[in-house]
Backbone as CSV, one residue per row, in Angstrom:
resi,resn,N_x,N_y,N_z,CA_x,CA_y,CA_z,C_x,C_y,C_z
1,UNK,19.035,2.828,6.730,17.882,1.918,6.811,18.297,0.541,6.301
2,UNK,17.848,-0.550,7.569,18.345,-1.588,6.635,17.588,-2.421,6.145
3,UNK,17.438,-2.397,5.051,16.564,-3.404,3.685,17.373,-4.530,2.757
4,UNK,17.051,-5.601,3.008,17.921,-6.788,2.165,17.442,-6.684,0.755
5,UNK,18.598,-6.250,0.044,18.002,-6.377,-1.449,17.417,-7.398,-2.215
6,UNK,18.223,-8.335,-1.719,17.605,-9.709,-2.336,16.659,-10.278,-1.783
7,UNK,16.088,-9.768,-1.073,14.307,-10.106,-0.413,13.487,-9.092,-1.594
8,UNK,13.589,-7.662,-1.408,13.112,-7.224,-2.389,13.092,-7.819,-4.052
9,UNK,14.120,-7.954,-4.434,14.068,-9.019,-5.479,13.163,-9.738,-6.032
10,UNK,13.140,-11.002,-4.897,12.622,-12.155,-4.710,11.092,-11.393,-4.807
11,UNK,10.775,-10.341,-3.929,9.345,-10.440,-3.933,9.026,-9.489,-5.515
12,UNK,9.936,-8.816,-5.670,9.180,-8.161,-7.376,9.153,-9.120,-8.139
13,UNK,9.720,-10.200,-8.419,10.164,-10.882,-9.421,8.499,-12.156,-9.492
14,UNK,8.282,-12.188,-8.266,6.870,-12.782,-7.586,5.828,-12.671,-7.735
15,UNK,5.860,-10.933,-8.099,4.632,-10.691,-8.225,4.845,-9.971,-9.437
16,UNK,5.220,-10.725,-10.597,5.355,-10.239,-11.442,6.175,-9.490,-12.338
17,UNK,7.402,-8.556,-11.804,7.830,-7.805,-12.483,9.309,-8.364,-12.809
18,UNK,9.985,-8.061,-13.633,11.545,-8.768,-14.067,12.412,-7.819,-13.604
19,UNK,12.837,-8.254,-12.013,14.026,-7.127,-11.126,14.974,-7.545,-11.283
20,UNK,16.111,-7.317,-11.396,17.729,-7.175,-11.090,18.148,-5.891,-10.964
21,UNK,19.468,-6.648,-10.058,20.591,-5.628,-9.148,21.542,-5.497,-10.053
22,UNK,21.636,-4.031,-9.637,23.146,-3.852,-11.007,24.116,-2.821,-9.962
23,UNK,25.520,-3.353,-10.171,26.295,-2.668,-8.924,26.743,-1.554,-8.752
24,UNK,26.385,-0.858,-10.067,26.816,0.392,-10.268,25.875,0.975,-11.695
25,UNK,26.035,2.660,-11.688,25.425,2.896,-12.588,25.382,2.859,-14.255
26,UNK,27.359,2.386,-14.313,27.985,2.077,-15.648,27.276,0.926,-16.101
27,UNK,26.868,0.116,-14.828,26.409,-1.411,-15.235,24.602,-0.788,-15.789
28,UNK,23.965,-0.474,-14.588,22.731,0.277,-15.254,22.224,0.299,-16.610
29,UNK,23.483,1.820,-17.060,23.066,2.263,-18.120,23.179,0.922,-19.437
30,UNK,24.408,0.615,-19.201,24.280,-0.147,-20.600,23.402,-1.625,-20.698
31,UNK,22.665,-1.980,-19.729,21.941,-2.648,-19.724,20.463,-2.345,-19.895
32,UNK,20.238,-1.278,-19.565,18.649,-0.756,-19.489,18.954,-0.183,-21.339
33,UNK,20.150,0.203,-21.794,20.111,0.843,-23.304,19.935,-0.790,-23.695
34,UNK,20.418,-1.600,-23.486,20.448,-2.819,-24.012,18.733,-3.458,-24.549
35,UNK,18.449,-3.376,-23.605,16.738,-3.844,-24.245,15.502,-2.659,-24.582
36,UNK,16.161,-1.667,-24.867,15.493,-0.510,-25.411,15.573,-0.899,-27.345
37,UNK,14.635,-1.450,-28.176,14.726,-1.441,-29.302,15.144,-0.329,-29.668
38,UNK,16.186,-0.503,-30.977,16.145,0.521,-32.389,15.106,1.480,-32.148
39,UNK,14.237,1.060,-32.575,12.751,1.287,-33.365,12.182,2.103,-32.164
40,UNK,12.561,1.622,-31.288,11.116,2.197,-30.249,11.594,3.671,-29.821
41,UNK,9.735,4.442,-29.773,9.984,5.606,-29.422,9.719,5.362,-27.638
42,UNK,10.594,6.299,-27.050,10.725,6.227,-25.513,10.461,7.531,-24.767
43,UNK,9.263,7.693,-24.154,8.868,8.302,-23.433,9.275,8.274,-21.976
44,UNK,9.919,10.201,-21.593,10.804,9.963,-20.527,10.402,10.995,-19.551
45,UNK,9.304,10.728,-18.792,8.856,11.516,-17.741,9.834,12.059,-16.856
46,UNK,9.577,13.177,-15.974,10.343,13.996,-15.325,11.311,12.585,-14.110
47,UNK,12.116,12.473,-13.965,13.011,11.764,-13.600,14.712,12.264,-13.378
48,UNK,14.660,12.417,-12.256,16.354,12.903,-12.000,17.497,11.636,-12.061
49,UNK,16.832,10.432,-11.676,17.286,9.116,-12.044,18.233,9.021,-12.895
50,UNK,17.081,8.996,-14.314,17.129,8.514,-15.506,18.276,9.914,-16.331
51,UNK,18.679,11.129,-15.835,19.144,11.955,-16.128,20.670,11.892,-15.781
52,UNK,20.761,11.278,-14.163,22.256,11.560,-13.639,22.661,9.924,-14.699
53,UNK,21.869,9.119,-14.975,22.208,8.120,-15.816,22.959,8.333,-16.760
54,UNK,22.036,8.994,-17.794,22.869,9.412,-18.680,22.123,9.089,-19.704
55,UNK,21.002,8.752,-19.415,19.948,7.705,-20.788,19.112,8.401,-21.576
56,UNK,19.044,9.739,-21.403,18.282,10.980,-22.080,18.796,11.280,-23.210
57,UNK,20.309,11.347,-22.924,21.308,11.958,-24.045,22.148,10.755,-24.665
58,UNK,22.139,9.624,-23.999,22.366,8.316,-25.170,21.490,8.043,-25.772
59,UNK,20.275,7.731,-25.616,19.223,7.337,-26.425,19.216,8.614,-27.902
60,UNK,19.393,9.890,-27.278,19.342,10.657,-28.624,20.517,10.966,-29.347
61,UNK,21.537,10.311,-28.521,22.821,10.183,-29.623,22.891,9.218,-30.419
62,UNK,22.300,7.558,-30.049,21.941,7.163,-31.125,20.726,7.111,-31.817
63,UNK,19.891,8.401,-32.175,18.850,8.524,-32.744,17.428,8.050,-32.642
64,UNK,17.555,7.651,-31.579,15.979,7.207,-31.029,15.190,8.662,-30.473
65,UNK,13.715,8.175,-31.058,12.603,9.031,-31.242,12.464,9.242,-29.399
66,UNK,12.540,10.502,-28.961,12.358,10.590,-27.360,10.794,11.323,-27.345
67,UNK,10.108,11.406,-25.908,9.423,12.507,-25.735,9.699,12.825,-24.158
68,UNK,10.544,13.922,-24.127,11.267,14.305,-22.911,10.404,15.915,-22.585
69,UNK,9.893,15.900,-21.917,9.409,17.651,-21.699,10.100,18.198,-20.496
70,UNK,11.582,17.325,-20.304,12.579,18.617,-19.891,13.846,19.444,-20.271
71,UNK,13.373,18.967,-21.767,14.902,19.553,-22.784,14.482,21.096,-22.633
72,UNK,15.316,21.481,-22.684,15.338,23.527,-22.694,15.180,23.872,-23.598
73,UNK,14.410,25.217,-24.036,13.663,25.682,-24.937,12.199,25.439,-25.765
74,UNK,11.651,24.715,-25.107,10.212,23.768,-24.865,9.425,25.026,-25.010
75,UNK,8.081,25.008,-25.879,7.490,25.762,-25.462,6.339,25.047,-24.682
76,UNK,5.062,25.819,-24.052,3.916,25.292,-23.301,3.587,24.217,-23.873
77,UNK,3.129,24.663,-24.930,2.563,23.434,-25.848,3.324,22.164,-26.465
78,UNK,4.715,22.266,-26.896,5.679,21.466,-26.847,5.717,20.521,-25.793
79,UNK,5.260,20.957,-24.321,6.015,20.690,-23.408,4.511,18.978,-23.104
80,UNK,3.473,20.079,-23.147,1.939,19.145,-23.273,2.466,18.083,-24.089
81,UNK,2.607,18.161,-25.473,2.834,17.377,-26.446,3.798,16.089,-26.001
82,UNK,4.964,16.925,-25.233,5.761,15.496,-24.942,4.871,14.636,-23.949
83,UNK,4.281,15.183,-23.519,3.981,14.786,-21.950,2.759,13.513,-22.398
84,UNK,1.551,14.060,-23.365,0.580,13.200,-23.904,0.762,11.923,-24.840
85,UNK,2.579,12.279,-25.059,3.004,11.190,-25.781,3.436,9.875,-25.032
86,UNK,4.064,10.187,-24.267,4.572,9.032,-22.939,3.657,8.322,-22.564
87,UNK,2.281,8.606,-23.059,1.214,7.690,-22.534,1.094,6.463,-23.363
88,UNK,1.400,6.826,-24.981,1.633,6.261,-26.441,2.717,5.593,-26.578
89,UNK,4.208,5.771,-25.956,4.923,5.273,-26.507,5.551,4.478,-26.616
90,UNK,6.335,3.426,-27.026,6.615,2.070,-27.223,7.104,1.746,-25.504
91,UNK,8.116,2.623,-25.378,8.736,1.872,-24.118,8.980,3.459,-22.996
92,UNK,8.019,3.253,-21.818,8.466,4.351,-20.531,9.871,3.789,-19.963
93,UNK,10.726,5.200,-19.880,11.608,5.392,-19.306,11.630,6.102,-17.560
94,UNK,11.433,5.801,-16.844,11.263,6.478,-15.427,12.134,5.678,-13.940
95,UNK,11.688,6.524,-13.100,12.242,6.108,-11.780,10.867,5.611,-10.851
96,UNK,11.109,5.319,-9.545,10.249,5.557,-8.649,10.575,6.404,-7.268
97,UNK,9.865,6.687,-6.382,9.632,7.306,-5.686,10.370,6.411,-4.357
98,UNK,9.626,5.207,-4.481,10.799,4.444,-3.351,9.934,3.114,-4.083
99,UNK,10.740,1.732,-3.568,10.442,0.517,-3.564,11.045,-0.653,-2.372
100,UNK,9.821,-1.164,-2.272,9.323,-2.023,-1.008,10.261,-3.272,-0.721
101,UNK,10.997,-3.184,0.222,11.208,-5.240,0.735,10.057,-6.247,0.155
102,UNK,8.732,-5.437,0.443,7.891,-7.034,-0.002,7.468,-6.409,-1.303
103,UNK,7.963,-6.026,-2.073,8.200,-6.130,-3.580,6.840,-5.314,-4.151
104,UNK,6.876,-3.225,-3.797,5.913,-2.992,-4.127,6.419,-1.656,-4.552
105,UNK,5.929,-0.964,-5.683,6.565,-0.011,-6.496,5.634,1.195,-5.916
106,UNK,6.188,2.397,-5.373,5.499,3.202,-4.793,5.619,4.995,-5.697
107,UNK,4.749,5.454,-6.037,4.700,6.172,-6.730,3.925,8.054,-5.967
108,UNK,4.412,9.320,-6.059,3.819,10.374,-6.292,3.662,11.265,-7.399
109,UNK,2.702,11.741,-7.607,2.929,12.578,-8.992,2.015,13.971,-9.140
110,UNK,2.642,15.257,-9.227,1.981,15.928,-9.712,0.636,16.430,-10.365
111,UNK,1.051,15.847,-11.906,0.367,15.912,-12.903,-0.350,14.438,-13.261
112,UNK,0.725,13.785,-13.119,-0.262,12.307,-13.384,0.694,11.706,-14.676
113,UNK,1.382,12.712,-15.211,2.362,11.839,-16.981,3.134,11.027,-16.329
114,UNK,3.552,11.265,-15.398,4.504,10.222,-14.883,3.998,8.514,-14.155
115,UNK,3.056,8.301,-13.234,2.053,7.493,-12.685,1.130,6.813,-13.766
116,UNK,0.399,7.985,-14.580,-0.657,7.318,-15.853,-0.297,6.792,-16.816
117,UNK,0.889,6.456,-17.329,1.344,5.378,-18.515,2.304,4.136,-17.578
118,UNK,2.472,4.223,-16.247,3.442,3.460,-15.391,2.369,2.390,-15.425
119,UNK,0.629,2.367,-15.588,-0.294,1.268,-15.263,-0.889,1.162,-16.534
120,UNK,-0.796,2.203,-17.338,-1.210,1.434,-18.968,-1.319,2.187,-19.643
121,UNK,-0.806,1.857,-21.433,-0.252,2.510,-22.371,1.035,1.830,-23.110
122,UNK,2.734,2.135,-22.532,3.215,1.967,-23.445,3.775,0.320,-23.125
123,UNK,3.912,-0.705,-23.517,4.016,-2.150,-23.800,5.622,-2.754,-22.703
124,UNK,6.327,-1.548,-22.682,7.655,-1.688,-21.849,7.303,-0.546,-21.162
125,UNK,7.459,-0.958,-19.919,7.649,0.108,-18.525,9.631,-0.219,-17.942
126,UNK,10.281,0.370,-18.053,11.492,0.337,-17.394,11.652,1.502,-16.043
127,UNK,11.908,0.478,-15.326,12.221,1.276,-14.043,13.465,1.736,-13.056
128,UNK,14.215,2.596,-13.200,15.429,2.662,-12.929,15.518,2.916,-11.311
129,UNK,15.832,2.814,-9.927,16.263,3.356,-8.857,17.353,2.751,-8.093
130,UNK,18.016,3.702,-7.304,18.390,3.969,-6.688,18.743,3.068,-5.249
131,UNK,19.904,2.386,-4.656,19.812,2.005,-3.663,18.738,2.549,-2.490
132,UNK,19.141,4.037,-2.772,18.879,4.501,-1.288,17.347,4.575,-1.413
133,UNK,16.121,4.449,-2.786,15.392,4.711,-3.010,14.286,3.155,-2.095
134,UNK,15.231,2.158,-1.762,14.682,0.585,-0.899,14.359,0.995,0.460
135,UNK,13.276,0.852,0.578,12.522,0.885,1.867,11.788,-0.719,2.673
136,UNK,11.633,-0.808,3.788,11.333,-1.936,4.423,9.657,-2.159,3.851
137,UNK,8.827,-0.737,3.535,7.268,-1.390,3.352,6.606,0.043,3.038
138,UNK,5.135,-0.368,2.419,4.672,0.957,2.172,4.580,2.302,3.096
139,UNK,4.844,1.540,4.369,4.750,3.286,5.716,5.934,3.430,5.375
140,UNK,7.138,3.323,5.145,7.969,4.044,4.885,8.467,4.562,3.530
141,UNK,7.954,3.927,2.592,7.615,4.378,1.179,7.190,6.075,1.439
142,UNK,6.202,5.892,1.917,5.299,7.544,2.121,6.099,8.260,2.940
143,UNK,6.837,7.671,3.858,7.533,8.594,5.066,8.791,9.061,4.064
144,UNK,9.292,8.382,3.380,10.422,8.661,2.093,10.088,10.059,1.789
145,UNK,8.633,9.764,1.375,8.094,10.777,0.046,7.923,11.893,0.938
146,UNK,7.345,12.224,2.205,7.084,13.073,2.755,8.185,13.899,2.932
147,UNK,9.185,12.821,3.625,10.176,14.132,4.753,11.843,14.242,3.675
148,UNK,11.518,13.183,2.638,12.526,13.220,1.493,12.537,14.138,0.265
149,UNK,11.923,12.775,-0.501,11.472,13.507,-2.332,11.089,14.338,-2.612
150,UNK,9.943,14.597,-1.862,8.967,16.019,-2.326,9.437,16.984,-1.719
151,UNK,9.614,17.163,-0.802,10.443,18.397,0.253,12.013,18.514,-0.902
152,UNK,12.559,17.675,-1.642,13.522,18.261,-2.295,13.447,18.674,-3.424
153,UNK,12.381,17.793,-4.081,12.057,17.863,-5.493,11.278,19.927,-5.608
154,UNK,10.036,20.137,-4.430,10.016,21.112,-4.497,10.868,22.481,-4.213
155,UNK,12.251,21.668,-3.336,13.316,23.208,-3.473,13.656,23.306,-4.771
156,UNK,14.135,22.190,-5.530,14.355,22.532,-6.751,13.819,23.095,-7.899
157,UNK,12.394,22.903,-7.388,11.439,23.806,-8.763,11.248,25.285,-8.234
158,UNK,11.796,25.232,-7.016,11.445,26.989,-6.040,10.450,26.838,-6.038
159,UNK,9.204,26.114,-5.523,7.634,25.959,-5.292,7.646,26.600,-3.944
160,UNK,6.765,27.877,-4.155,5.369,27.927,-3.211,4.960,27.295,-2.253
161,UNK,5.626,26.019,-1.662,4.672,24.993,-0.577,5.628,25.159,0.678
162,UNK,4.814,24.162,1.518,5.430,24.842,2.959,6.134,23.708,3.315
163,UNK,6.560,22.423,2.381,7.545,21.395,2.596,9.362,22.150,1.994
164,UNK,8.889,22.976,1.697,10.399,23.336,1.346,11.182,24.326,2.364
165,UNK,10.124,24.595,3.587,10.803,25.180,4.940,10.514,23.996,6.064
166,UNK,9.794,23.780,5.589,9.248,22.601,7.141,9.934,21.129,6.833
167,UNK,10.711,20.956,5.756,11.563,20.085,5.247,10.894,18.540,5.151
168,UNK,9.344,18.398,5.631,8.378,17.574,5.301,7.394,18.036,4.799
169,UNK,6.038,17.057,4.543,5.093,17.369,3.900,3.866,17.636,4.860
170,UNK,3.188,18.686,4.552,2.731,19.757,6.332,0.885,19.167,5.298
171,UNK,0.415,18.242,4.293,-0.354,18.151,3.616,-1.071,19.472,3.544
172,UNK,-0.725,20.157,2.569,-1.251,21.561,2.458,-1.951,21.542,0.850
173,UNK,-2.671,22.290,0.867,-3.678,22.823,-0.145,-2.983,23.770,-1.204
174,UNK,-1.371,23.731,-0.914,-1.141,25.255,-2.184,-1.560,24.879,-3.709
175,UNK,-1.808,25.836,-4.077,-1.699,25.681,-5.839,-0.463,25.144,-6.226
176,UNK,0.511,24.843,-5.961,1.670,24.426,-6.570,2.084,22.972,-5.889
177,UNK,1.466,22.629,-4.972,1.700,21.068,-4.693,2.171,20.023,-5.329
178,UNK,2.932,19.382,-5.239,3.339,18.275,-6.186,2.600,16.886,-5.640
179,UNK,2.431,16.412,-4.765,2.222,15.639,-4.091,0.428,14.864,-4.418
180,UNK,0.221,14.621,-4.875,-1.450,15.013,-5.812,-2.028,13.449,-5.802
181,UNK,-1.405,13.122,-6.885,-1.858,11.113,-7.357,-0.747,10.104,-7.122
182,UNK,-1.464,9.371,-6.003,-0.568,8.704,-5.210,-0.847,6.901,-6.242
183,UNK,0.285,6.442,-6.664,0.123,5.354,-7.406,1.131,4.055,-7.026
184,UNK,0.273,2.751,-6.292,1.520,1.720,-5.715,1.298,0.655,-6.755
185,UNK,1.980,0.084,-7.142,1.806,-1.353,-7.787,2.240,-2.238,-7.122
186,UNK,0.959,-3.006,-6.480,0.937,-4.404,-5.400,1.541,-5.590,-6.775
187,UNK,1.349,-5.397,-7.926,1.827,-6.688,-8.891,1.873,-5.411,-10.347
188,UNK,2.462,-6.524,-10.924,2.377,-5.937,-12.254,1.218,-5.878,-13.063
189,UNK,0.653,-5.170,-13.547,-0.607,-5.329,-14.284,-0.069,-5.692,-15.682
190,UNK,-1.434,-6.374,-15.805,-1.865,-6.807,-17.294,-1.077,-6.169,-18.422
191,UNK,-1.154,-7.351,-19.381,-0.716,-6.822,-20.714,0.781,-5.639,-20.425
192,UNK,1.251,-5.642,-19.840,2.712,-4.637,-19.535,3.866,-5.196,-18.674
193,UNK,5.146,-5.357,-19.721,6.320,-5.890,-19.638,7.117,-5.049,-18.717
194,UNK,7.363,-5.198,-17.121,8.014,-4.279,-16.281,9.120,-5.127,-16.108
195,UNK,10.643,-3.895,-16.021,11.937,-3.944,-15.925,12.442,-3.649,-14.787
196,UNK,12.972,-3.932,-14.013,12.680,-3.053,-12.765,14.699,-2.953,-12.190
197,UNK,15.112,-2.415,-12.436,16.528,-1.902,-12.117,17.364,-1.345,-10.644
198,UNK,17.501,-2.421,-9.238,17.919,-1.705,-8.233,19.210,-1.176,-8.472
199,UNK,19.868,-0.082,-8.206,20.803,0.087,-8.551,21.748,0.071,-7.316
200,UNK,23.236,0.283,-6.955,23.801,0.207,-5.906,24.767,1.393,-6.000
201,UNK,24.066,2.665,-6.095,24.081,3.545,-5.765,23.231,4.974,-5.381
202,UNK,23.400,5.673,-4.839,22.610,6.593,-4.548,22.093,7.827,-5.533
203,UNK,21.083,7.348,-6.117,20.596,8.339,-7.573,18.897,9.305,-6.810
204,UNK,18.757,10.055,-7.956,17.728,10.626,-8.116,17.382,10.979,-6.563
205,UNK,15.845,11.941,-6.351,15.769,12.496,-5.193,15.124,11.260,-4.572
């Protein structure tokens, strides 16, 4: 697909949000650790991104307060706990789903921990993706999410739904759906400092 990065750019930076291109993921990481305070606790919603990064397990090697509810050995309630914290905490750590040429952050979510502190709560939103994650506009944002993300994201959890044979999204009713609260940011909202990270390589689903 071809999408000019530096149009995308130009238009996040426009409507608000502070984008740069980083050429690789070595460059990424130590820049996104770079304006992560000491101090701040960092809430890190489900994100495959932010994982092949490497920013889960640096941040807690140098001792920063996380709330991750995909470390192993979590119990239910543990898992709630991280999840209600990310709404609280100084600075979100996450990916997106895809992002727009005309500079628009496109979001699906499950549960909602991931989407509901991305528009308000913690004071730094950082956003990490993926070359391949640049799309020309919101119809293909969704066409991403349909016949891409969610169709992979659910082989990997072994879900119940009928995108993990039909290799798109057939909009079905199962109990186990991921696909639920759909969240775009046309600008940056109020009162919240967004980071926004293209990367120039191929990360996360």
């Amino acid at each position: 697909m071809n999408v000019n990065v530096q149009a995308a750019l130009k238009a996040l930076n426009r409507h608000g949000f502070s984008a740069q291109y980083c050429a690789d993921a070595t460059t990424a990481k130590k820049l996104i650790l770079g304006v992560i305070p000491a101090a701040a606790k960092v809430g890190i919603p489900g994100s495959k991104t932010i994982r092949q990064l490497g920013l889960d397990s640096a941040l807690r090697e140098r001792g920063q307060i996380t709330f991750d509810h995909w470390l192993k050995g979590m119990t239910d309630e543990q898992i709630l706990e991280a999840r209600r914290a990310q709404l609280t905490c100084d600075v979100l750590l996450t990916s997106s789903n895809a992002v727009t040429e005309q500079g628009e952050v496109y979001n699906m979510d499950g549960m909602g921990n991931r989407v509901a502190p991305m528009i308000w709560g913690p004071p730094l939103v950082i956003i990490a993706v993926g070359i391949n994650k640049l799309v020309p506009d919101l119809e293909a944002a969704r066409e991403r999410l349909r016949k891409i993300a969610a169709p992979r994201r659910a082989r990997e959890l072994n879900l119940a739904v009928p995108c993990t044979k039909m290799g798109e999204c057939g909009e079905c009713n199962a109990r186990e759906r991921i696909c639920r609260a759909e969240l775009i940011l046309h600008r940056a909202p109020f009162m919240t400092d967004y980071k926004i990270y293209i990367i120039g390589e191929e990360l996360g689903n």
